[in-house]
C-alpha positions as a Python dict, from the first residue, in 0.01 Angstrom:
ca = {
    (1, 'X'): (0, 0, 0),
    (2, 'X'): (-47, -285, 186),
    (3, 'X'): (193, -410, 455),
    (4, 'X'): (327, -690, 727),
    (5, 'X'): (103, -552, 948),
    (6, 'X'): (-227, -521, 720),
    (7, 'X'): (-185, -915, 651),
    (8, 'X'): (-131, -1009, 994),
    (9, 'X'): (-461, -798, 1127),
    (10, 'X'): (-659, -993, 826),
    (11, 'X'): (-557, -1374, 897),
    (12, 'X'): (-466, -1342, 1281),
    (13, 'X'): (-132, -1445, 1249),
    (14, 'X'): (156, -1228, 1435),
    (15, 'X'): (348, -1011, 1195),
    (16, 'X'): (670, -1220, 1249),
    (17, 'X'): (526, -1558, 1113),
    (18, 'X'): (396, -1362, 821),
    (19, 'X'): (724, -1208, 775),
    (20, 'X'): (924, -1497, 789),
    (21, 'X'): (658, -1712, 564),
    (22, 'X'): (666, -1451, 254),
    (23, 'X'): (997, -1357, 297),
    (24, 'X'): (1121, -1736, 272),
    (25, 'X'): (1256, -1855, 642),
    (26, 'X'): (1365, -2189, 571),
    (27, 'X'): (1323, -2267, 962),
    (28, 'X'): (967, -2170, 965),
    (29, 'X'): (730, -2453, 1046),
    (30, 'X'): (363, -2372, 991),
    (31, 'X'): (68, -2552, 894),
    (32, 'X'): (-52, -2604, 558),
    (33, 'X'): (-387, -2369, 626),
    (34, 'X'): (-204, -2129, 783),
    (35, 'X'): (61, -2101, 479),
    (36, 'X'): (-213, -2095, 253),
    (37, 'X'): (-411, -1823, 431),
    (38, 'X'): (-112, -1598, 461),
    (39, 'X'): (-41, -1628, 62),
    (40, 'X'): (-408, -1573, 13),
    (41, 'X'): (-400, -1250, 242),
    (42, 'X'): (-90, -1119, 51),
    (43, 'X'): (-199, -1147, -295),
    (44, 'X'): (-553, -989, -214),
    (45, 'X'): (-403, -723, -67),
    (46, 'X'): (-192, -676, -343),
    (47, 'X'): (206, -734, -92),
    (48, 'X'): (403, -871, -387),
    (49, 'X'): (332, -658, -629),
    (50, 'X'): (278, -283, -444),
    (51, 'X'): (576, -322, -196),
    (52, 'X'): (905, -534, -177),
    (53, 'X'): (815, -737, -494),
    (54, 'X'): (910, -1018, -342),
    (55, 'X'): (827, -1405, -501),
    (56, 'X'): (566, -1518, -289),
    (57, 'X'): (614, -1926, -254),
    (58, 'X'): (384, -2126, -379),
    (59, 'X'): (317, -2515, -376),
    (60, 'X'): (279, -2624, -711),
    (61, 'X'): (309, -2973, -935),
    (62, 'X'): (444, -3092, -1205),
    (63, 'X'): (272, -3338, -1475),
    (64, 'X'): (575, -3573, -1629),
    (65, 'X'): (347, -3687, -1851),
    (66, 'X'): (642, -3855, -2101),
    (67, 'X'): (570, -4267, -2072),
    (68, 'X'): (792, -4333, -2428),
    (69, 'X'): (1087, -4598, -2371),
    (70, 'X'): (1294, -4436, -2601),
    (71, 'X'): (1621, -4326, -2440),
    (72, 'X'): (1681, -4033, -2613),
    (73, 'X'): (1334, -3920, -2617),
    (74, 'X'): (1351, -3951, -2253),
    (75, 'X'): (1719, -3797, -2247),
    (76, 'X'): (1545, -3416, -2392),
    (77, 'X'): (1234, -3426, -2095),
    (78, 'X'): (1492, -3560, -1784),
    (79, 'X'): (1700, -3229, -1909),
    (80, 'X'): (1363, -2991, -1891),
    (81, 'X'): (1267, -3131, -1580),
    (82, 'X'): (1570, -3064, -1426),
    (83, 'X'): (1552, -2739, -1619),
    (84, 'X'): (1192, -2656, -1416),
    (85, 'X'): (1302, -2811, -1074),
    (86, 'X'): (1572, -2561, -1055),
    (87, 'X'): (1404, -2236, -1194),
    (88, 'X'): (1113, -2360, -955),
    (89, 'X'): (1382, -2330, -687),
    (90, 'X'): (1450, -2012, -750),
    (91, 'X'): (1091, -1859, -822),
    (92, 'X'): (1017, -2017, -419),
    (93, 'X'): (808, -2290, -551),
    (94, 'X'): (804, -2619, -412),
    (95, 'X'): (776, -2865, -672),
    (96, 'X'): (614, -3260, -637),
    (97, 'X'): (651, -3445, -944),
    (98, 'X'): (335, -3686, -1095),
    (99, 'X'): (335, -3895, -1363),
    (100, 'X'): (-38, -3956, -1350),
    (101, 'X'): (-323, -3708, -1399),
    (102, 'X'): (-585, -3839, -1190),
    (103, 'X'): (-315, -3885, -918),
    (104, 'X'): (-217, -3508, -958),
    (105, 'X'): (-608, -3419, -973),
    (106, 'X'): (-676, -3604, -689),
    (107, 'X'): (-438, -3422, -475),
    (108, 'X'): (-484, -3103, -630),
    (109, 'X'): (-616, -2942, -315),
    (110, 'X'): (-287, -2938, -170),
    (111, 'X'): (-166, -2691, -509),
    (112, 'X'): (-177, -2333, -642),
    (113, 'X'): (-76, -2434, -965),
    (114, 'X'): (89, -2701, -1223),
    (115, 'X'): (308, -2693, -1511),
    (116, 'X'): (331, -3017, -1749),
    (117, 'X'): (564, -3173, -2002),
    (118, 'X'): (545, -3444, -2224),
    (119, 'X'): (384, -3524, -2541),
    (120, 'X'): (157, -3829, -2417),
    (121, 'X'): (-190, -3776, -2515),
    (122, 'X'): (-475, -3620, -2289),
    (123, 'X'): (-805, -3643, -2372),
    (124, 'X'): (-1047, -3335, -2373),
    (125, 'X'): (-1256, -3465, -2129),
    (126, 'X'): (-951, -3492, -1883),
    (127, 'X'): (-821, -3155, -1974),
    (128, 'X'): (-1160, -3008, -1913),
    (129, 'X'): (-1158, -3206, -1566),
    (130, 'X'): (-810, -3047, -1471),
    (131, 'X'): (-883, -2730, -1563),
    (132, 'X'): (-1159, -2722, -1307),
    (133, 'X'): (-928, -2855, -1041),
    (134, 'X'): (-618, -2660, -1094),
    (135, 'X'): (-721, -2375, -1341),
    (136, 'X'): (-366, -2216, -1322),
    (137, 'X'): (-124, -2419, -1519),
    (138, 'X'): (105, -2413, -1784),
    (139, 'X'): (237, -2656, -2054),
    (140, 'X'): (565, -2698, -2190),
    (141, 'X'): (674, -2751, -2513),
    (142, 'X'): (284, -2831, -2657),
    (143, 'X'): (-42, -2645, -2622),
    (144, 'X'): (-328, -2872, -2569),
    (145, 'X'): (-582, -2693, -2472),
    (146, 'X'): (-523, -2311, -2557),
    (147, 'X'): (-855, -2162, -2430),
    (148, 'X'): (-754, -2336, -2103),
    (149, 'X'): (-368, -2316, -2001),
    (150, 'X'): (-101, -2104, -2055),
    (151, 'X'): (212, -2281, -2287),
    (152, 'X'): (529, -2207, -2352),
    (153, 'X'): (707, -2334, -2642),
    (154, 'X'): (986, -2336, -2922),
    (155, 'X'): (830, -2132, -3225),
    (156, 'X'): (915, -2406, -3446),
    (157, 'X'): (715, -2196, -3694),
    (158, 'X'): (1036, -1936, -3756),
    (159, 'X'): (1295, -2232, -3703),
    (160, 'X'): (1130, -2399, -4015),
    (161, 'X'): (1181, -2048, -4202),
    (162, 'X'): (1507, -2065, -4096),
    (163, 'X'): (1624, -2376, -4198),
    (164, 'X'): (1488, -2391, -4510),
    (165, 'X'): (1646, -2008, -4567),
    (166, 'X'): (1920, -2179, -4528),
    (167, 'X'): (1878, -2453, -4785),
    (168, 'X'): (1760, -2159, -5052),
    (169, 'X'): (2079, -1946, -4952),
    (170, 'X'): (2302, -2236, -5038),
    (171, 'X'): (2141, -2237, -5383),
    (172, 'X'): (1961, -2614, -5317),
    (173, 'X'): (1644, -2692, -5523),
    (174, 'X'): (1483, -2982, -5368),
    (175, 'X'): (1450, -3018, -4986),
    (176, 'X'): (1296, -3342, -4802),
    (177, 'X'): (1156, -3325, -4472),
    (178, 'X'): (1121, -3636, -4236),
    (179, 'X'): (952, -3631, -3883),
    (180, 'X'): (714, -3805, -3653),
    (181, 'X'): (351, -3755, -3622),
    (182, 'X'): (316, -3834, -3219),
    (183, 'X'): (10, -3764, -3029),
    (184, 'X'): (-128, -3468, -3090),
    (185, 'X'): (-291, -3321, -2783),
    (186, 'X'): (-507, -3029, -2897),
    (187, 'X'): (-882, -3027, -2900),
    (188, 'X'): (-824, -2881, -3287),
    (189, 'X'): (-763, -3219, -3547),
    (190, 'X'): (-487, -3199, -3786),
    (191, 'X'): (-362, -3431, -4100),
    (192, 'X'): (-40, -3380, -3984),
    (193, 'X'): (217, -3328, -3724),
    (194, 'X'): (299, -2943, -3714),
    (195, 'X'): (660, -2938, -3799),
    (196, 'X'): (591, -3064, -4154),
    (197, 'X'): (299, -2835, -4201),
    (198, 'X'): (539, -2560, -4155),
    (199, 'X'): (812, -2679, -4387),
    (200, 'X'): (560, -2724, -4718),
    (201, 'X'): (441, -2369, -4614),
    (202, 'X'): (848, -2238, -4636),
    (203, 'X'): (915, -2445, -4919),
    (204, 'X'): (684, -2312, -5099),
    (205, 'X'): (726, -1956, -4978),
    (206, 'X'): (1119, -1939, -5145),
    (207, 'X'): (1043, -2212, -5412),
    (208, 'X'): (1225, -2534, -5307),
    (209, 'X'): (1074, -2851, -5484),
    (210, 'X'): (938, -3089, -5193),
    (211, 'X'): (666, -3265, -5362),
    (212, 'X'): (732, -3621, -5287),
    (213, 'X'): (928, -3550, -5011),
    (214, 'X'): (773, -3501, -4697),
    (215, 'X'): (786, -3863, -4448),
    (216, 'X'): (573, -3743, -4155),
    (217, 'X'): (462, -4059, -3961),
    (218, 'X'): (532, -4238, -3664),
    (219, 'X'): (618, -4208, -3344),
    (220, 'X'): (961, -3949, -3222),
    (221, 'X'): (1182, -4276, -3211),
    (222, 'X'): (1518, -4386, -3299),
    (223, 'X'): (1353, -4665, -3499),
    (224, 'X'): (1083, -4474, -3672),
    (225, 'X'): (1385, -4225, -3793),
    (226, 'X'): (1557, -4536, -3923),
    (227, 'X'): (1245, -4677, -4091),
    (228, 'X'): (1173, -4361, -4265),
    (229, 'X'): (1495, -4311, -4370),
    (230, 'X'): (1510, -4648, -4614),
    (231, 'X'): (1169, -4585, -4724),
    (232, 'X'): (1293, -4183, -4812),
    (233, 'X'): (1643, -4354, -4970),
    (234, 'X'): (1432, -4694, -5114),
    (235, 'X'): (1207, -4449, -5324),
    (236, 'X'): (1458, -4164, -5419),
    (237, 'X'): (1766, -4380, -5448),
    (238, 'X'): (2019, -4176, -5743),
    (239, 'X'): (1802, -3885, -5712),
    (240, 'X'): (1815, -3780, -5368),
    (241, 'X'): (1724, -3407, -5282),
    (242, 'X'): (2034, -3136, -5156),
    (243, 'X'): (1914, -3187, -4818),
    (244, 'X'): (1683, -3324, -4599),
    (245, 'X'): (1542, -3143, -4245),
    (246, 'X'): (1447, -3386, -3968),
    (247, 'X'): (1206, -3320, -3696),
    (248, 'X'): (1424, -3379, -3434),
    (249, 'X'): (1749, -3524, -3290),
    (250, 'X'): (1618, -3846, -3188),
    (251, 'X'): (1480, -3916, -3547),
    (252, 'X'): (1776, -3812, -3705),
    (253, 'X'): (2018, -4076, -3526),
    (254, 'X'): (1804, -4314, -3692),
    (255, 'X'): (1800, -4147, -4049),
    (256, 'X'): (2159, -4121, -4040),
    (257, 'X'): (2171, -4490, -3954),
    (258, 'X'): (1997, -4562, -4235),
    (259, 'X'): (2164, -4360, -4491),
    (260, 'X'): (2513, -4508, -4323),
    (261, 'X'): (2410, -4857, -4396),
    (262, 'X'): (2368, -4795, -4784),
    (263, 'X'): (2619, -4585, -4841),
    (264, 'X'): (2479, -4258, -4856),
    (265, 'X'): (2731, -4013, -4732),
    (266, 'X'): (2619, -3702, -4552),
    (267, 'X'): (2692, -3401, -4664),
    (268, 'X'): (2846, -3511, -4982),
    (269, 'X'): (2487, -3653, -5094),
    (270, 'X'): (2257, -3498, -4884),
    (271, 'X'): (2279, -3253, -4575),
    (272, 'X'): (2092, -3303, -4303),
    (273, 'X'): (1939, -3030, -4061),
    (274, 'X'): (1785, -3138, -3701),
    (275, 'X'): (1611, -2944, -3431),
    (276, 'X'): (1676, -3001, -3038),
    (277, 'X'): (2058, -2994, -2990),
    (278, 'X'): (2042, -3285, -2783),
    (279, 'X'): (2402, -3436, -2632),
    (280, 'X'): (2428, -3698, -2917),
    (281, 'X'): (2395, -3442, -3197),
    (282, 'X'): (2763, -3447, -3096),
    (283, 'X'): (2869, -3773, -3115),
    (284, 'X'): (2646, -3928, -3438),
    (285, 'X'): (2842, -3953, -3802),
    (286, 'X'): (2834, -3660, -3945),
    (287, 'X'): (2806, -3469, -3600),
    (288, 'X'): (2431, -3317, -3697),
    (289, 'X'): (2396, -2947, -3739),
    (290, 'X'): (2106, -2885, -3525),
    (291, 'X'): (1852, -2596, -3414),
    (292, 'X'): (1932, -2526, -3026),
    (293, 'X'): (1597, -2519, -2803),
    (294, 'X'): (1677, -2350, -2489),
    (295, 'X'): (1541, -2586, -2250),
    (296, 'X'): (1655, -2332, -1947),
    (297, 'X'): (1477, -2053, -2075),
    (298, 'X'): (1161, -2262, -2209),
    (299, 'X'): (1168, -2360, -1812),
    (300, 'X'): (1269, -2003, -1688),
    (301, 'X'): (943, -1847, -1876),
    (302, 'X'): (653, -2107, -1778),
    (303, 'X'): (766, -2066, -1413),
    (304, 'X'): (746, -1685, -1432),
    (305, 'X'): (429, -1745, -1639),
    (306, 'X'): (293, -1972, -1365),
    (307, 'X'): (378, -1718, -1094),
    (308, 'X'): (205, -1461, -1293),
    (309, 'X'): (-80, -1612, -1341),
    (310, 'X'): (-111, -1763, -985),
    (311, 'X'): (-15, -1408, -806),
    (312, 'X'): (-277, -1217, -1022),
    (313, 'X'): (-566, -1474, -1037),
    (314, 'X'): (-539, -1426, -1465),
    (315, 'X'): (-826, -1580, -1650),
    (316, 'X'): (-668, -1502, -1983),
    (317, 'X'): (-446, -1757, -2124),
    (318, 'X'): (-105, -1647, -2232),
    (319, 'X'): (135, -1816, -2476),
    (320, 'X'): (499, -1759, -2556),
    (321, 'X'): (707, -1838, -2845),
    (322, 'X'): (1079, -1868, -2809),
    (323, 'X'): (1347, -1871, -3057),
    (324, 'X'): (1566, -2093, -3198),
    (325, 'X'): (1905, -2110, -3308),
    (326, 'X'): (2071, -2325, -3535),
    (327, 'X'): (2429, -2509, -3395),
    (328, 'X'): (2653, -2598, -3705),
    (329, 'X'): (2828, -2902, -3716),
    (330, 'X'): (2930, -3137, -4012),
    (331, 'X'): (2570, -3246, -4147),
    (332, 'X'): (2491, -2921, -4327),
    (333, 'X'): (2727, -2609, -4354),
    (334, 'X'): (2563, -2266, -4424),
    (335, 'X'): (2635, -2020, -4736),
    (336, 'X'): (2907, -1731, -4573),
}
């Protein structure tokens, strides 16, 4: 197994600045090459994961790549950056933050690895052209670019199940759905933003009526929720469905500002089940029963991921699917 010793005699370093780099001395000062050399050295010889299992530090960045001037849209990625900045912290990882790609790329040099958030489109070409700068990287939340980065994200696939399970188990016939469509950043196309995809799937699958009432356009706004909530009550006003399940928190403020300013009363005409479990879930009228993502986890895995795939040179993507669970509040009350 290798040892202190074995990496010093390979990069020609003394065994104590090699002991004090990979076993984190914060008063160690040593040059960028020589850092870099010594992690190199380690991971060849196979230190981490043969002997003290120790978290090798690594430089790595971080892709913010969220440019919406929504508040609350910019409310959920502020709390998963945190969320990454402080499991980063912990993993050894020295995080620098960009909010350009070609400023990331052009210091990518300087990086073992990248994680990314944000929903802002990137084109293939671009993807293509980060990938061969920094091939060890992982994205948050989407998956642009599957046969090229790791991801980690909510499996909004079973939280659609769930919620409408939940619908069916309180004995409701017709469901609506209302969401955004966003930019999609995958090199597959798609008619339609994946969230609703997965609802007509489950509504069919325990046979809830929802022809007519899927609103899927848009961008993940406050004002687009409010929008498509008067066209969904303009077109099914005196026959609105038992419920309707919103994409996310920050279009559901504005749906339930719409159905507020016609009288629609939630949940006495229509529940109303969210995803995110942002802070103003809380505070909107009805408080919204919600599906919790576990932003803390979502960042606990990609930085483990990112390690993983750094420490081991992996050339084969991996993607992870986390659960969700649903936080009741006043909007929509499940069958006991």
């Amino acid at each position: 197994m290798a040892t202190i010793k074995e990496i010093a005699q390979r990069t020609g370093f003394s065994q104590a600045t090699v002991s004090r780099l990979l076993n984190g001395d914060p008063t160690l000062s040593v040059r960028e090459e020589t850092r870099r050399k010594i992690i190199q050295a380690s991971e060849d010889l196979g230190y981490s994961v043969q002997t003290k299992r120790i978290v090798i530090p690594h430089e790595v960045a971080l892709l913010d790549n969220e440019k919406s001037d929504e508040a609350l849209r910019d409310s959920y990625f502020t709390d998963l950056r945190s969320a990454l900045e402080c499991n980063a912290e912990q993993q050894r990882m020295e995080m620098t933050v960009f909010h350009n790609l070609d400023d990331m790329i052009a210091r990518s040099s300087k990086f073992d690895g990248f994680m990314a958030i944000g929903a802002d489109q990137i084109s293939e070409e671009d993807l293509e052209r980060l990938h061969r700068a920094m091939p060890y990287g992982v994205f948050i939340d989407v998956n642009p670019a599957p046969n090229l980065f790791d991801s980690v994200q909510p499996d909004l696939q079973q939280t659609m199940h769930d919620a409408v399970a939940a619908c069916a188990a309180k004995g409701m016939k017709r469901v609506g759905f209302i969401g955004g469509k966003g930019c999609l950043m995958n090199f597959y196309e798609v008619d339609e933003e994946n969230r609703a995809t997965y609802f007509r799937r489950e509504a069919r699958r325990f046979g809830i009526q929802s022809d007519g009432l899927v609103y899927s356009d848009g961008l993940f706004t406050v004002s687009n929720g409010r929008a498509l909530g008067e066209q969904f009550v303009r077109d099914h006003n005196g026959v609105l469905p038992d419920a309707v399940i919103v994409a996310a928190d920050v279009i559901a403020v504005g749906v339930l500002q719409a159905f507020n300013a016609v009288g629609v009363l939630v949940p006495r005409d229509i529940s109303v089940i969210s995803i995110n479990n942002q802070t103003i879930s809380q505070l909107t009228s009805p408080p919204l029963s919600t599906f919790s993502i576990d932003q803390n986890e979502l960042a606990r895995v990609a930085t483990l991921m990112l390690g993983d795939a750094i420490s081991g040179k992996r050339t084969i993507r991996q993607h992870a699917y986390l659960s969700t669970s649903l936080v009741v509040r006043d909007s929509f009350v499940p069958a006991k």
